[in-house]
C-alpha positions as CSV (number, residue, x, y, z in Angstrom):
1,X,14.5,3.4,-115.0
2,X,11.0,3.7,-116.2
3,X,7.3,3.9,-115.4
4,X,6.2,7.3,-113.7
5,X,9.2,9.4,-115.1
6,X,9.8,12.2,-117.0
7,X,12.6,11.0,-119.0
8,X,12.9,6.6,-118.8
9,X,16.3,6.0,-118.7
10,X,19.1,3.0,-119.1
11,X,22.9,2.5,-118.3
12,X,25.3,1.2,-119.7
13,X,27.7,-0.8,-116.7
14,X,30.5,1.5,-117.8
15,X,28.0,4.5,-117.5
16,X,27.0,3.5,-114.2
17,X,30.6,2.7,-113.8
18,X,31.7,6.7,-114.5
19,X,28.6,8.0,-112.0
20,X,29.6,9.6,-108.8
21,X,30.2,6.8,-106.4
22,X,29.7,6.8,-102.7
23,X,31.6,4.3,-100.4
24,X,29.1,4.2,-97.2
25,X,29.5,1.8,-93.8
26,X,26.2,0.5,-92.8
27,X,24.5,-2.4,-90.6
28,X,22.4,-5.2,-92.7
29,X,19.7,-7.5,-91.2
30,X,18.0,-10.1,-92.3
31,X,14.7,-11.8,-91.8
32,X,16.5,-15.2,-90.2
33,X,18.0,-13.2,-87.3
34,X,21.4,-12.2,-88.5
35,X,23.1,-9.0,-88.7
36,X,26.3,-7.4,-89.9
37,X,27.9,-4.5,-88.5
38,X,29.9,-2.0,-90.0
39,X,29.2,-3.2,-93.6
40,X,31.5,-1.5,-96.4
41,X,30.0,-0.7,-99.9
42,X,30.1,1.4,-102.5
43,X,27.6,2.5,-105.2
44,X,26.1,4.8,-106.9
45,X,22.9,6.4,-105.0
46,X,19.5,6.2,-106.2
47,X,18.9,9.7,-105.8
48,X,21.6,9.9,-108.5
49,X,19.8,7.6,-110.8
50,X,16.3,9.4,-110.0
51,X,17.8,12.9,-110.7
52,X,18.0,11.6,-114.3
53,X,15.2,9.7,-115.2
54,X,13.4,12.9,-113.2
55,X,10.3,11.3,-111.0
56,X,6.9,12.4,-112.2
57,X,5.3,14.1,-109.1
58,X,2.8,11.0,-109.1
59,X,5.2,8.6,-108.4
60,X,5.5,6.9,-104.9
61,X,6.5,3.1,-105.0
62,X,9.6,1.7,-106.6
63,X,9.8,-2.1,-107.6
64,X,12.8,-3.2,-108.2
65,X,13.4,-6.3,-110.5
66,X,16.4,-8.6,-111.0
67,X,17.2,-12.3,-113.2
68,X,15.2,-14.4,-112.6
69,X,11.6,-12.5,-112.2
70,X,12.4,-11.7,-108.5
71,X,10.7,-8.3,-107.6
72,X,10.6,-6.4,-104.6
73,X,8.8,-3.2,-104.3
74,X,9.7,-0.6,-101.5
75,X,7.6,3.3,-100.8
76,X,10.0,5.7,-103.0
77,X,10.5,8.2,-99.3
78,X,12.4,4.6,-97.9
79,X,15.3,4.9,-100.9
80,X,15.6,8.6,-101.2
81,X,17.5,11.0,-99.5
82,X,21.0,8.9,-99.1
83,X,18.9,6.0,-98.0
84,X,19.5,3.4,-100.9
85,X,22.2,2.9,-103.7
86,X,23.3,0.3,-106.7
87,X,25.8,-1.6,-104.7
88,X,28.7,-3.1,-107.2
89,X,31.7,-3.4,-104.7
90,X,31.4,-5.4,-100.5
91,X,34.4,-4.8,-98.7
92,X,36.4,-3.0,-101.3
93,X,36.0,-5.8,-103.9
94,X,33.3,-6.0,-106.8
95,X,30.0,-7.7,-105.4
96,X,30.6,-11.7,-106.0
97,X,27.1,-13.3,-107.7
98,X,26.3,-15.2,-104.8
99,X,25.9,-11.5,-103.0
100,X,24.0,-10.0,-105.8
101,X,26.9,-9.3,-108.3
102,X,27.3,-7.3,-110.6
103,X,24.8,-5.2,-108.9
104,X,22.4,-5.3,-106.1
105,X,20.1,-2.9,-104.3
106,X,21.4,-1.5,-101.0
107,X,18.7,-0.6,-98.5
108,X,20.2,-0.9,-95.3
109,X,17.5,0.2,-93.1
110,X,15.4,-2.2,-94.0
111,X,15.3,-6.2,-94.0
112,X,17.6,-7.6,-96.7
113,X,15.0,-9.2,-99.0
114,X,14.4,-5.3,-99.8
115,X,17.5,-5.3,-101.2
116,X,17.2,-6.7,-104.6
117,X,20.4,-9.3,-106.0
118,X,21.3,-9.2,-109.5
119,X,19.0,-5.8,-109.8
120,X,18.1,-5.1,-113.5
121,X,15.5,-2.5,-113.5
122,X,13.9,0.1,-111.5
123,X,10.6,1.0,-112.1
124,X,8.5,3.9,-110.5
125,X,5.1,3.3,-109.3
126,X,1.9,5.3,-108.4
127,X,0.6,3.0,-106.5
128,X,2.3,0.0,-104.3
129,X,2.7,-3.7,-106.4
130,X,4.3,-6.0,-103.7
131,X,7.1,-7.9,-104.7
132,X,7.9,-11.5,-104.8
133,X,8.6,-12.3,-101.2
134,X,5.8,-9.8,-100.1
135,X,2.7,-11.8,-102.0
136,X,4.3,-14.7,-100.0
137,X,3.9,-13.4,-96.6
138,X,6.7,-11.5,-96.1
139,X,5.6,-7.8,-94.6
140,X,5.4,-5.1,-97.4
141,X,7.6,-2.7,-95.6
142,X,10.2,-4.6,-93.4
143,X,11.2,-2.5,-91.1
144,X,13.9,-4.6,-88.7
145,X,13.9,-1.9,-85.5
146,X,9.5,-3.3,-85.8
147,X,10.5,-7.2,-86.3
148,X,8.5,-6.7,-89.5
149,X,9.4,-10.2,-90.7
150,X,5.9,-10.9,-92.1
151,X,2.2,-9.9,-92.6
152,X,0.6,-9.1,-89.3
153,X,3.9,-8.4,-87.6
């Protein structure tokens, strides 16, 4: 974790591994028009990983970044507060790569480009740098109760 925090911060996957986990049931969407209901996962909560890196009160955008050079960034009040978490297990078993595996980004309430595969770092913003699929048209927040599929939506 880095950028606009008080203390930048790394894990090892055995660190991250020995956090305090949380096994949570959500609904996914994604942009093509398909959901999943009653998801399982478990993780280890941002909030978790922002208690320890420690947020500079300036901060208010997180982009997340993963192999590869994807990005996706995502307003820091849409992942905190039990709203987002390192995934590393679907349905009781670790997260295969084709799901994002090791590790992926879980934002449930939002569409699931938000939620970054194959995650590697986390960096805090003070102002918003949209992400890979959002500088190609995708809509910067992604709401899917709004059908915020893409700009103008």
């Amino acid at each position: 974790m880095q950028g606009a925090v008080e203390r930048p911060a790394t894990w090892s996957w055995q660190q991250l591994m020995d956090m305090p986990r949380e096994t949570i049931t959500v609904d996914i969407h994604c942009v093509t028009k398909w959901s999943k209901f009653d998801t399982v996962w478990t993780g280890v909560s941002l909030d978790t990983l922002l208690a320890g890196a420690r947020p500079r009160s300036t901060a208010r955008f997180i982009s997340a970044w993963s192999d590869g050079g994807y990005t996706t960034n995502l307003p820091l009040e849409a992942v905190t507060g039990g709203k987002a978490w390192v995934a590393f297990s679907f349905s009781n078993e670790p997260l295969h790569p084709e799901h994002g595996g090791p590790a992926r980004l879980l934002v449930p309430k939002l569409y699931f480009w938000k939620s970054a595969k194959w995650v590697r770092g986390i960096e805090l913003l003070e102002r918003d740098k949209p992400g890979f699929w959002e500088v190609n048209g995708y809509h910067n927040y992604g709401d899917p109760w709004k059908e915020q599929r893409y700009q103008g939506d």
